[in-house]
C-alpha positions, 0 to 999 in steps of 0.5 A: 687397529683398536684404540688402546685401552687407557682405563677411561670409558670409552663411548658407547656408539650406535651407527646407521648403517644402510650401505650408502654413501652417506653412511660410509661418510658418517662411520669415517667422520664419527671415527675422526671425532671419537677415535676411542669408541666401541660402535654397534653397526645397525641394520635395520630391514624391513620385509621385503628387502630384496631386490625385484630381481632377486625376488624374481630369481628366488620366485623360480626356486618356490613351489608356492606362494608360502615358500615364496614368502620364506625365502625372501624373508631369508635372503632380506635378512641374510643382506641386512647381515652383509650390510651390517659385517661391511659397516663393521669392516669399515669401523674396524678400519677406522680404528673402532672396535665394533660389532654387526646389530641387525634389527627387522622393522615394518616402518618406523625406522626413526623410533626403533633406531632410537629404542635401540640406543636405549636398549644398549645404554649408548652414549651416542647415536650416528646417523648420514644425510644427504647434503643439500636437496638430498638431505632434504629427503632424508633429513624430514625422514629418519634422520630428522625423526632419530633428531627428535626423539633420540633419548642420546645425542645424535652425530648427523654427518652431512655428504659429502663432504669437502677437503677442507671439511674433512681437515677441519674433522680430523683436527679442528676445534668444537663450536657450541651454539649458546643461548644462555639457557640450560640446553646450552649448558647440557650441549656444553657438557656433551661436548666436553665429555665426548671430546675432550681433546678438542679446542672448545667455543661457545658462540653466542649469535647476537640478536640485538645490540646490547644482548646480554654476554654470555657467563664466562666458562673455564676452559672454552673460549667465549665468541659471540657474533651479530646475527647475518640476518633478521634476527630472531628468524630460526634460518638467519641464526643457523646461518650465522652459527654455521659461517662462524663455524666455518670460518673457524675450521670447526670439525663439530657444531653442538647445539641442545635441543628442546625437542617438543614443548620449545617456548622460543626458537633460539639455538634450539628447536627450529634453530636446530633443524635449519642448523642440520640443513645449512651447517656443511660439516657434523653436528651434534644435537643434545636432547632437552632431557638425559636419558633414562 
């Protein structure tokens, strides 16, 4: 069923969708975060897509090697649709309105799914990982690579995810990382805009004693909290965000990302990755530039 229409914009949203698991997972939490979205489900395949055995049992129909290559140039394409309808049937289900993309690629996947967000103007980028050594793979692969050169936020959706976890998407509040710099500022603004209904807090991982306090924001609550571990180490500032993020229940960390050219590692930059590593539940990762 869709969302009504309520005369706001609703989000633009670009899906990921490979029929995993994990993306499963990322369709159902994303559609938790943002119940009003319209979703463009992407398939992105590249030749030859098929199976071994298919391949075999469409080899026994050719009558040479050039009628070998078209069909299964065919039978890619035709499973990248299906793929892309299911993605489609699940947002629907989750309450989206929704529409199969299905896109042919010779590697690469990381850049064509970011063209593609420019493409169609999105608000927002969606992507599964893994969890744990499975995100490892994925998240130095394409996930990692749509983080880093996405010219829109991008929503990684770790798997699975917990009970507990799935509680704090359906109803908990926004954590943003918060380092007094303009990427913070620009993570803020994103998430106030794309989820405008959640409690909003901005943590601040202090480094040192004595740090400077953050400038109080209207309507979010300021939290800062001394860094778990040596401070000014990229994984000891992720990981102090994400236990802060887990004892407050949140369904969403947010941070802002320099991506290339970072002067420092504070809630940015490596700070960022190592966030995607140990945060066990959705985090938003805000470009250093807006598109355009």
């Amino acid at each position: 069923m869709s969302a009504p229409d309520t005369g706001v914009r609703r989000p633009r949203v670009l899906v990921g969708y490979d029929g995993s698991p994990s993306a499963v997972n990322a369709i159902e939490a994303a559609a938790a975060l943002l119940p009003s979205a319209t979703a463009s489900i992407l398939n992105l395949w590249e030749p030859p897509f098929t199976s071994p055995e298919l391949r075999h049992r469409v080899m026994e129909r050719a009558a040479n090697a050039e009628a070998l290559g078209l069909l299964v140039e065919n039978e890619g394409r035709a499973e990248a649709e299906r793929l892309a309808g299911t993605g489609v049937k699940l947002a629907k289900a989750a309450g989206w309105d929704a529409e199969p993309l299905v896109k042919r690629t010779f590697g690469g996947d990381g850049y064509a799914f970011a063209r593609t967000a420019e493409e169609l103007d999105a608000d927002l980028m969606v992507v599964g990982s893994r969890g744990m050594s499975g995100m490892r793979a994925s998240m130095g692969s394409v996930s990692e690579l749509v983080v880093h050169v996405s010219p829109v936020p991008v929503l990684v959706v770790p798997h699975p995810l917990t009970t507990v976890e799935w509680a704090a998407v359906e109803s908990g509040p926004v954590v943003v990382g918060n380092d007094a710099s303009e990427h913070a500022q620009r993570a803020l603004t994103a998430a106030t805009t794309l989820f405008p209904h959640r409690k909003r807090l901005m943590v601040t991982v202090e480094e040192s004693v004595g740090s400077p306090a953050p400038s109080p924001v209207e309507g979010t609550e300021l939290v800062t909290v001394r860094c778990s571990g040596r401070a000014g180490r990229p994984r000891a500032t992720a990981a102090t965000l994400a236990d802060e993020a887990a004892r407050r229940r949140a369904a969403v960390v947010v941070v802002g990302s320099r991506g290339r050219g970072g002067a420092r590692d504070t809630l940015v930059g490596h700070v960022t990755r190592a966030l995607l590593h140990c945060a066990h539940r959705p985090v938003l990762v805000v470009p250093s530039r807006p598109a355009g």
